[in-house]
C-alpha angles and dihedrals in degrees: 000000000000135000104245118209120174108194110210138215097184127214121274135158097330115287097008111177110225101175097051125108085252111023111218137115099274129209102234091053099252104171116177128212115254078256098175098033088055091053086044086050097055104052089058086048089060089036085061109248133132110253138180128191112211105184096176099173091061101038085050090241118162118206098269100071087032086070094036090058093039086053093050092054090047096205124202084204135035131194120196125187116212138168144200099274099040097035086118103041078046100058093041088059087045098051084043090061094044089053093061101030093030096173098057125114110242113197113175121205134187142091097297104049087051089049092048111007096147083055086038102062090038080067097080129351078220094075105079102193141341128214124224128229114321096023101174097094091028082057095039081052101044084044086057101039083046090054101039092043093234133151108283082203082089101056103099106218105039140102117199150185121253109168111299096341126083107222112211106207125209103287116257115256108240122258111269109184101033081185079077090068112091104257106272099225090060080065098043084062104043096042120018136030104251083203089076087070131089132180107176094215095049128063126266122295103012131174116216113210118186113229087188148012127235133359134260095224133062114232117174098221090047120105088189079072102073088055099050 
């Protein structure tokens, strides 16, 4: 049978935008694609798991049907992107799933979990792990040590919940050869409308692809700093 993971894009204030620069609900309706959790998801598509994108904010899903959709998946593993503005929002949702699907593994992304993932898990005993910066390969890695039963001591990346203590695993190298990556609109069609997405200075409807990761400079207001 195989491994189930459900990455998820939570509820917040109607369309938030998590993958913008800012995220934020804009007023001019920007809603971004769940860029990094699509990548994320296809390479556990190639790795051979079965995988589910929920992007509530853009399927204008509460938390209500959220839950009822994760329920119905019944994920071993569940993958939950967050950022700075919604991170409470963002553990209440998180401690919500694990209330009804209590043996599930909850792993949380995202800017703010890579800048503080040691605050981040003291936020809630419901939040199993966290993985730091460029978390495709660290997530293929914890799937496989979750399914194999192995030691998660050994998935670079990722920074994780034993008992009282918080275990900081060796950092991930960064991706050097993002050509390696399955190619992200493969996973917009399989997985998501791309309908549901609006950028005000492209055309409608639009796909947004990454030719690179990171930035060379280190501008305050960037999230893309936090993964250079």
């Amino acid at each position: 049978m195989k491994m189930k993971i459900l990455l998820l894009n939570p509820p917040f204030k109607g369309k938030f935008s998590r993958s913008s620069r800012s995220p934020a609900v804009t007023r001019g309706g920007t809603i971004y694609y769940p860029i990094w959790l699509a990548y994320c998801a296809g390479v556990l598509d190639n790795a051979g798991f079965e995988i589910k994108i929920i992007d509530s904010p853009a399927q204008k899903f509460d938390l209500e049907k959220t839950l009822r959709l994760a329920q119905e998946f019944n994920p071993d593993l569940i993958i939950i992107d967050t950022s700075t503005p919604s991170i409470k929002n963002d553990i209440r949702a998180a401690e919500a799933i694990k209330n009804r699907l209590s043996e599930t593994f909850i792993t949380l992304v995202g800017t703010h979990p890579s800048a503080l993932p040691e605050e981040t898990l003291r936020l809630s005993d419901k939040i199993n792990a966290v993985a730091k910066g460029e978390y495709d390969y660290t997530i293929r890695d914890l799937a496989r040590c979750l399914k194999n039963n192995e030691d998660l001591k050994k998935v670079d990346g990722l920074i994780f919940r034993d008992g009282e203590n918080i275990i900081h695993n060796k950092p991930r190298e960064l991706i050097q050869n993002p050509n390696e990556l399955p190619f992200v609109s493969s996973v917009y069609k399989k997985y998501l409308n791309i309908k549901n997405y609006f950028f005000a200075a492209s055309d409608y409807p639009m796909v947004m692809i990454m030719t690179g990761r990171g930035c060379a400079y280190r501008c305050f207001f960037a999230i893309s700093a936090n993964f250079s």
